[in-house]
C-alpha positions as CSV (number, residue, x, y, z in Angstrom):
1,X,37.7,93.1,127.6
2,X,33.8,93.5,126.8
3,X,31.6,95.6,129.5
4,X,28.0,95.3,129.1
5,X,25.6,98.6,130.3
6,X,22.1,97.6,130.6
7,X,19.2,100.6,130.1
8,X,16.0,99.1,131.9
9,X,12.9,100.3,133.2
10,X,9.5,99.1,134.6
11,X,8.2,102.1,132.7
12,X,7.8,103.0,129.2
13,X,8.4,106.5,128.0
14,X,11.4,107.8,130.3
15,X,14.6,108.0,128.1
16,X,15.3,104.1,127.9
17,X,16.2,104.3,123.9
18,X,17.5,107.9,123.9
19,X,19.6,106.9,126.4
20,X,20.9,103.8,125.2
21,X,21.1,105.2,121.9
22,X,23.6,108.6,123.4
23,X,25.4,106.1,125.1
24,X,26.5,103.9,121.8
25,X,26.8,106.4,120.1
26,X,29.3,108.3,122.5
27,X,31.4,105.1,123.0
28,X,31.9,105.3,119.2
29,X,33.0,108.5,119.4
30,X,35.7,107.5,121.9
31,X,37.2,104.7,119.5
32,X,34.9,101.9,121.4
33,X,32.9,99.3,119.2
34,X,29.5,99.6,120.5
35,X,26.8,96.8,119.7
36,X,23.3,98.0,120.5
37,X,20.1,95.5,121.3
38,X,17.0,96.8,121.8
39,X,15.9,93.5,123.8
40,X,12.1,95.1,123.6
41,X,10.1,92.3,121.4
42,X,7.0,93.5,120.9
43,X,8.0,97.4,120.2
44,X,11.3,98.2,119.4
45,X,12.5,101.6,118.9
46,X,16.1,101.9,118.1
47,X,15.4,101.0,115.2
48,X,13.0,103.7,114.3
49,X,15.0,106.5,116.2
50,X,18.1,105.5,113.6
51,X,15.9,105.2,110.2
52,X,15.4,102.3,109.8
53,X,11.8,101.8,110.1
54,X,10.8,97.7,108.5
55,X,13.9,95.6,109.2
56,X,14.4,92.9,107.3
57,X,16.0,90.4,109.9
58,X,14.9,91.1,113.5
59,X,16.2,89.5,117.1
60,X,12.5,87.9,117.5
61,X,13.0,86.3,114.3
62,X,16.7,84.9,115.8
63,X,15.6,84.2,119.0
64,X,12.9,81.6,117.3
65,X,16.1,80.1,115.5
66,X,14.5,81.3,111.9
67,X,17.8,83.1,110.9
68,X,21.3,83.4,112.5
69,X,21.4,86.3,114.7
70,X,24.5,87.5,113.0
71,X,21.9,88.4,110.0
72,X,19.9,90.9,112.5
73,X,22.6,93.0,113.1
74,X,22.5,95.9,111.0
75,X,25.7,98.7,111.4
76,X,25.0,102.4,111.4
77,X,26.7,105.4,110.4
């Protein structure tokens, strides 16, 4: 059965992405499949904290219906 964990806060710069990033990433370590959004539009980090720094496909590009969102998925290591 999917569980969703939502990291949110009215305030940038206390642990939000770290956070979420510890928690995916401990899941995995567990035997869990993790999927991680980083639902921030206009700045997204996760990205950047796991290397990869100019996406190709990003969730604003499949949220405007230009790609599948399927194609802005991206699996780390």
């Amino acid at each position: 059965m999917p569980r969703h964990i939502a990291v949110v806060s009215g305030k940038g710069g206390v642990g939000k992405t770290t956070t979420a990033i510890n928690i995916a990433t401990s899941m995995n370590k567990h035997g869990k499949r993790a999927v991680l959004v980083d639902s921030n539009l206009s700045a997204p980090n996760v990205g950047l904290h796991l290397g990869l720094h100019e996406p190709e496909k990003t969730l604003n590009q499949a949220m405007r219906k230009d790609i599948d969102i399927r194609e802005a998925i991206y699996k780390h290591p």
